[in-house]
C-alpha positions in Angstrom: 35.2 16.3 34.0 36.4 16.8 30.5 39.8 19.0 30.1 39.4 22.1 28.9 39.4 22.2 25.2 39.0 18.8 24.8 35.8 17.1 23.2 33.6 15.4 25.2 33.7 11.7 25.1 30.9 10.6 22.6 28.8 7.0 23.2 28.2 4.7 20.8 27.9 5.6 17.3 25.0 5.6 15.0 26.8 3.6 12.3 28.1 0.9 15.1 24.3 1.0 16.2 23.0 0.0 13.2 25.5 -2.3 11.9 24.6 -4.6 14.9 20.8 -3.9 14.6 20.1 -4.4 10.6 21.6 -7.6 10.2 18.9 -8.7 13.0 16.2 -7.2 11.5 17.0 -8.4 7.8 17.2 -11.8 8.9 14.5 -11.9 11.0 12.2 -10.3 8.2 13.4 -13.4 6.0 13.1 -15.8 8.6 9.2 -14.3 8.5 8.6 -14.2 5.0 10.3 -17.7 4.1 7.8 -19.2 7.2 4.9 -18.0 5.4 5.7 -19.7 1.7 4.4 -23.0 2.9 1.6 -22.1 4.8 -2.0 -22.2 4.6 -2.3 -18.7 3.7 -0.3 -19.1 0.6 1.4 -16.3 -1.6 -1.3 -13.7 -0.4 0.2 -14.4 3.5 4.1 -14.3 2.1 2.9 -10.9 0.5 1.0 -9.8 3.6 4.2 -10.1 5.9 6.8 -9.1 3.0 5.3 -5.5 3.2 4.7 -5.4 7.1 8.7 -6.4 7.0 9.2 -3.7 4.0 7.2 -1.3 6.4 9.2 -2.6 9.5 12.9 -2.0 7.8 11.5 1.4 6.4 10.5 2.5 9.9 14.5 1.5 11.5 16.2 3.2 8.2 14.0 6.2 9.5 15.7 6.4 12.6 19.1 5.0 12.0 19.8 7.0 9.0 22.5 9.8 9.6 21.2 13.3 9.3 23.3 16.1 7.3 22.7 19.8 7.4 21.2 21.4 4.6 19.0 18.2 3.5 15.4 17.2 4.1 14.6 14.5 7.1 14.1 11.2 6.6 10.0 11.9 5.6 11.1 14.2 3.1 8.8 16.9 4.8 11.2 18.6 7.9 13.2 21.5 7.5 16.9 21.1 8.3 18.0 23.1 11.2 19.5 25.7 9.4 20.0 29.2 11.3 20.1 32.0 10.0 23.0 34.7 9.7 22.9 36.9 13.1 20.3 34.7 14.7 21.5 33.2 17.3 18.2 31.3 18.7 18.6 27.6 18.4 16.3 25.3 17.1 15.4 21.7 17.2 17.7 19.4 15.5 15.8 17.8 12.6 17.0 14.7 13.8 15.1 15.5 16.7 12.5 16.3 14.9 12.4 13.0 13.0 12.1 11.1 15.9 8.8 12.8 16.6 7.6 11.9 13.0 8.6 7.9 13.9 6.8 8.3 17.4 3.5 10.0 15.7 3.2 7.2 13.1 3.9 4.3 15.7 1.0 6.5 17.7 -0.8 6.6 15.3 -0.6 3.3 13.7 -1.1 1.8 17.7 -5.0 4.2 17.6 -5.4 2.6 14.6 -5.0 -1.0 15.6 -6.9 0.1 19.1 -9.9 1.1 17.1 -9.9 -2.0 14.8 -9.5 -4.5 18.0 -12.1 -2.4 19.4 -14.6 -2.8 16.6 -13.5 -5.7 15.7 -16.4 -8.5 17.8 -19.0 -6.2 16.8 -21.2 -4.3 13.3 -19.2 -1.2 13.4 -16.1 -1.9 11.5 -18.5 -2.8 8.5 -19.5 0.8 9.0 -18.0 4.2 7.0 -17.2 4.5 11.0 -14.8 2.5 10.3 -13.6 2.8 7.1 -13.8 6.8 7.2 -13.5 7.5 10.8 -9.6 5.4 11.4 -7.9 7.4 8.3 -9.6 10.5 9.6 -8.1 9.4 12.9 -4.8 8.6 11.7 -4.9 11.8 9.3 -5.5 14.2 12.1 -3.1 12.8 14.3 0.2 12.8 11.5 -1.1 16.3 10.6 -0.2 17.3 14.4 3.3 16.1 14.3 5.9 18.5 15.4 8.3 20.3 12.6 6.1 19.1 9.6 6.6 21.2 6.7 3.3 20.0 4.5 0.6 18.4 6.7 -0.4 16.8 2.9 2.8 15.4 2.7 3.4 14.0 6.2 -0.3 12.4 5.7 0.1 10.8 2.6 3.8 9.2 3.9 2.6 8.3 6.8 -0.6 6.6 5.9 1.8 4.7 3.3 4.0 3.4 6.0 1.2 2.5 7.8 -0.8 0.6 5.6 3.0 -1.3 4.7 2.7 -2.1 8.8 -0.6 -3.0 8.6 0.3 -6.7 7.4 1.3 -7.0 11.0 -1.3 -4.8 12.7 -3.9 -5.9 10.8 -3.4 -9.0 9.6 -6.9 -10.2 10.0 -8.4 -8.0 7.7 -5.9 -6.9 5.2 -7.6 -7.2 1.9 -10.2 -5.2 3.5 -7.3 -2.7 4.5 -5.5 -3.0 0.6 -9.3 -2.4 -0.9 -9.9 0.4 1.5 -6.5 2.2 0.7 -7.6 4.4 -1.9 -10.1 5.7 0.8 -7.7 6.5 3.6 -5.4 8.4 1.5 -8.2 10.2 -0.2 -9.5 11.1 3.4 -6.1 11.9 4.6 -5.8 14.5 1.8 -9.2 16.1 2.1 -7.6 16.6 5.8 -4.5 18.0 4.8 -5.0 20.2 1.7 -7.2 22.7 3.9 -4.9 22.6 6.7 -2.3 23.8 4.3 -4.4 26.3 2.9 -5.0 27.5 6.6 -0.8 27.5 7.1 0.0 29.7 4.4 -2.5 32.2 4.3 -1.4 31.9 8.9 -5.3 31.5 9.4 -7.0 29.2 12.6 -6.0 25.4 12.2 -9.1 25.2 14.7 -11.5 26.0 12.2 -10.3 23.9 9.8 -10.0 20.8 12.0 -14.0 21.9 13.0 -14.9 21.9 9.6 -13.4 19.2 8.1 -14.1 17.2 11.2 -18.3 18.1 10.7 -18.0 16.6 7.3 -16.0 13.4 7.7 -18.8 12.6 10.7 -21.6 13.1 8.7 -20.0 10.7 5.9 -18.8 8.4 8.6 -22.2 7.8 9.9 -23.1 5.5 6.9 -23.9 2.3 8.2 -24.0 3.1 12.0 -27.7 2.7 12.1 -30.6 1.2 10.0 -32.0 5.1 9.6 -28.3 6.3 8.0 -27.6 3.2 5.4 -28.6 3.3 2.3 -30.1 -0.3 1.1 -28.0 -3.3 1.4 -29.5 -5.2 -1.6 -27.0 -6.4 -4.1 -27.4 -8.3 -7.3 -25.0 -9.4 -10.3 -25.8 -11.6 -13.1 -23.6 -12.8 -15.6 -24.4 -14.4 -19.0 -22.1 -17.0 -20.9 -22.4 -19.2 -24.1 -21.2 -22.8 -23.0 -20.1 -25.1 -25.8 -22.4 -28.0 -24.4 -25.9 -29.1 -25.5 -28.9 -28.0 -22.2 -29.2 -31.5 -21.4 -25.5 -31.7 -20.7 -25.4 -28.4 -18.8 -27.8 -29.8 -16.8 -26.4 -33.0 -16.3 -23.4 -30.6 -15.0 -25.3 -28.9 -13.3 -26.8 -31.9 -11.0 -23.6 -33.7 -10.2 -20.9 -32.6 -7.8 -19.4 -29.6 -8.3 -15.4 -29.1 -8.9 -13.4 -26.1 -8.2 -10.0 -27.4 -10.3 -10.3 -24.5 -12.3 -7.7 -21.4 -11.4 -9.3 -18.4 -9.8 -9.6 -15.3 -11.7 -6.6 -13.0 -10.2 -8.7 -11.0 -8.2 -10.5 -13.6 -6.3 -6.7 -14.8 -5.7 -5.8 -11.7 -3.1 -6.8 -13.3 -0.1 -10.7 -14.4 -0.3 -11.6 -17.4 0.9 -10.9 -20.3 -1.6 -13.4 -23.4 -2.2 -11.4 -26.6 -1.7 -13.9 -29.6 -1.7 -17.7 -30.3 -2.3 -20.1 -32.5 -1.8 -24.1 -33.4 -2.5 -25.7 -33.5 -6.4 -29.2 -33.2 -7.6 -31.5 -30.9 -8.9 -34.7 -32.0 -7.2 -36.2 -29.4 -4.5 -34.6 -30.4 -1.3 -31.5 -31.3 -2.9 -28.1 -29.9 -1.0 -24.8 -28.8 -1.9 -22.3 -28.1 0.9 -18.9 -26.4 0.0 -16.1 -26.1 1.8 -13.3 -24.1 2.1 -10.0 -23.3 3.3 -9.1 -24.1 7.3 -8.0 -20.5 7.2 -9.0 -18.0 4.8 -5.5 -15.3 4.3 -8.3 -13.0 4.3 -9.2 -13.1 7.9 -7.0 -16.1 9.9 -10.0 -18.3 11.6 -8.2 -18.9 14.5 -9.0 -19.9 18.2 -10.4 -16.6 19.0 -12.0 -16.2 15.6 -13.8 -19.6 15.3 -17.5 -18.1 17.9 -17.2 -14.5 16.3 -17.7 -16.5 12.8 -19.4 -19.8 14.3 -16.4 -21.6 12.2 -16.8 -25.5 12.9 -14.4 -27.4 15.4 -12.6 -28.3 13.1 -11.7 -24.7 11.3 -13.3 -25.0 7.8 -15.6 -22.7 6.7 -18.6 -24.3 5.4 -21.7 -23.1 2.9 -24.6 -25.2 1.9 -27.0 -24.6 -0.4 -30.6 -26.0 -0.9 -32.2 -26.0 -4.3 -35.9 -24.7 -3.7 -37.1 -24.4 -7.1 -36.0 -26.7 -10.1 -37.7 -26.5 -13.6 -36.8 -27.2 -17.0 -33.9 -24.6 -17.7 -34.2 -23.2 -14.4 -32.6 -23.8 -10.4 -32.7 -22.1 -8.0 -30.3 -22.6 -4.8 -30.9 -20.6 -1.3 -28.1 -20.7 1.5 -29.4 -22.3 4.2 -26.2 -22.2 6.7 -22.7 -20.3 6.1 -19.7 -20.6 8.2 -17.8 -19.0 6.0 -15.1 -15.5 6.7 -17.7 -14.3 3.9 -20.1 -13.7 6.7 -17.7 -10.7 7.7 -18.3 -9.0 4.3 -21.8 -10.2 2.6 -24.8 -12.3 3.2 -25.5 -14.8 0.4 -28.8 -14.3 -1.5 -29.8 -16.8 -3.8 -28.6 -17.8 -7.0 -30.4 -18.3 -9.9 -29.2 -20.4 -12.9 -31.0 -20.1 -16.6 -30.1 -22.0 -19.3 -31.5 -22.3 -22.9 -30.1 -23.7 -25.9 -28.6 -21.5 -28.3 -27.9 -24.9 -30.7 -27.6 -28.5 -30.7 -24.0 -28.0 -29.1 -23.8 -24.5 -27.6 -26.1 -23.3 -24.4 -26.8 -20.1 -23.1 -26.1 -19.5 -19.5 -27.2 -16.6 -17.1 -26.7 -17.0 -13.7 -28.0 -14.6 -11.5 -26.3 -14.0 -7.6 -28.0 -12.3 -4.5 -26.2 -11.4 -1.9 -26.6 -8.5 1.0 -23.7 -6.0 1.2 -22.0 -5.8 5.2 -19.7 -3.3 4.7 -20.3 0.6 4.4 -19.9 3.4 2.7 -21.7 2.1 -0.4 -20.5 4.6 -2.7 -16.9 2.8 -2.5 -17.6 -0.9 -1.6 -20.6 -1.4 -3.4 -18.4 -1.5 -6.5 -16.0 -3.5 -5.3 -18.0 -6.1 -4.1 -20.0 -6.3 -7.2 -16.9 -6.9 -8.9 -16.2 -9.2 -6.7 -19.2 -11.0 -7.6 -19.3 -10.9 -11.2 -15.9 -12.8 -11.7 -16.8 -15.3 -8.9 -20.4 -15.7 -10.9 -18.4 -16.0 -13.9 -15.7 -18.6 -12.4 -19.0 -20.8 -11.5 -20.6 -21.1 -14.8 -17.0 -22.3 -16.2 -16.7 -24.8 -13.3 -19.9 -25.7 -12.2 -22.1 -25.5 -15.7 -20.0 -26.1 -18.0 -19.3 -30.3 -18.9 
């Protein structure tokens, strides 16, 4: 028992606490990163775990920092537990109350992760139930955390340090996750602003939540089932002058094609890369099979991954191509097998080459690419998928038809 008017013996401090639990963490987040600069996955994997360690260390200074009266928390959105003269109720500590903030995004982040995994061996995280429905998940739950002052605000911090973890969490599908951000946060605000509305004017969260709920299902449905998508049915053609006569361009054409070239910067951020090839020909029958990475940084074709995408034995992802139609200036090449991670995303179409001469030592080249879209809503990924496509298209004719 403690004398009287003596302090009570405190524990261990905060500052001792995290002056034995930093050092750890920085050097284990360095240990992570520097593992990842020689592996398969390349810079896109050192990237990938740099922010899920970024996300990690940003999470611990959360809850090791030292709180101080008058100040915000650590999210920037709690009120300091200030009271008032001649009120003598006590409140929570904001420390407290940050605490809650860290357990709500771990929750969160965890139902997010439980959703993907859960989704993950089957059609529906191509679907806007996916893509729509985990934000609106996540969204709803950060909105409900105790002591938050804006529920826009807690949202939109919390959905940051949850995509930063995602590198982690979702590893698998990350570039899916980093193309879908501007989604989540533009669902998480949609959430919030009304709920905010509903705070200050001291109106029924309920309703909001109903309303706002109706809509994001309705949207979410995209996808789901043949009767709610919209068509699938994608196509991209490109159009560039090579300085080669046709008969060259042909000639390029027929042999076996190189990839030697550098990737435009886009197709650099974790989509599968072609690393070998092999068949020639332009006679009907003719085959092409490329081949590429073991693992894509896109989506790691591990044990466990190699039946969902019917990845060979050996790991590579394979696509072969037939040419079914050849004519003077014109071949056309139809996928006939693709164990690729594209599988997760699109369904090749074929591809269509024309070439004409423009002058003895310049031909034009269009080459046209089909290819099904897998992922929904198609108001948001149909763009970025025919993006996609154009500067791949594009990469081939500088690679594959030009001499």
């Amino acid at each position: 028992m403690d004398r009287q008017g003596q302090a009570p013996r405190k524990g261990p401090s905060r500052r001792l606490l995290a002056l034995l639990v930093w050092p750890v963490a920085i050097a284990w987040s360095v240990y992570l990163v520097m593992a990842d600069v020689n592996s398969d996955g390349g810079m896109f994997a050192v990237i990938v775990q740099a922010m899920g360690s970024i996300g990690i260390l940003y999470a611990l200074f959360l809850v090791t920092r030292p709180q101080k009266r008058g100040v915000l928390g650590p999210l920037g959105v709690f009120r300091e537990d200030i009271v008032p003269e001649g009120d003598d109720e006590k409140r929570e500590p904001s420390s407290t109350a940050a605490r809650w903030a860290i357990i709500t995004i771990t929750l969160a982040l965890a139902i997010g992760g439980l959703i993907y995994r859960l989704t993950q061996d089957n059609y529906l995280h191509q679907s806007a139930a996916f893509f729509i429905g985990v934000p609106a998940v996540l969204a709803i739950t950060l909105a409900l955390t105790p002591k938050a002052k804006s529920a826009t605000g807690m949202i939109v911090k919390g959905l940051t340090l949850a995509l930063l973890l995602s590198g982690v969490v979702f590893f698998e599908g990350f570039i899916c996750i980093l193309m879908a951000a501007p989604l989540f946060y533009l669902v998480g605000i949609v959430i919030g602003i009304p709920i905010d509305r509903a705070r200050r004017k001291r109106q029924s969260e309920g309703r909001v939540y109903s309303i706002v709920g109706i809509g994001l299902l309705l949207l979410s449905i995209e996808g789901v089932t043949p009767a709610t998508s919209f068509s699938h049915h994608e196509v991209v053609s490109v159009t560039q002058t090579v300085d080669a006569s046709a008969t060259d361009v042909r000639a390029a054409l027929a042999t076996t094609p190189t990839f030697d070239a550098s990737l435009p910067f886009y197709l650099k951020l974790g989509f599968p890369r072609p690393v070998a090839a092999y068949g020639s020909g332009l006679d009907v029958g003719d085959r092409r099979t490329i081949v590429f990475g073991k693992e894509s940084p896109m989506e790691p074709m591990g044990e466990s991954h190699k039946h969902h995408h019917n990845v060979p034995a050996e790991g590579s992802g394979v696509l072969e191509l037939e040419v079914v139609r050849s004519t003077d200036g014109l071949v056309v090449f139809k996928p006939v097998d693709d164990k690729t991670a594209f599988t997760h995303w699109i369904s090749w179409g074929r591809s269509v080459i024309r070439w004409r001469a423009v002058d003895a030592h310049s031909t034009e080249v269009t080459w046209t690419l089909h290819f099904k879209r897998r992922l929904s809503p198609s108001w948001y990924f149909g763009p970025w998928q025919r993006y996609a496509a154009e500067k791949a298209t594009g990469y081939l004719i500088r690679t594959v038809a030009t001499p």
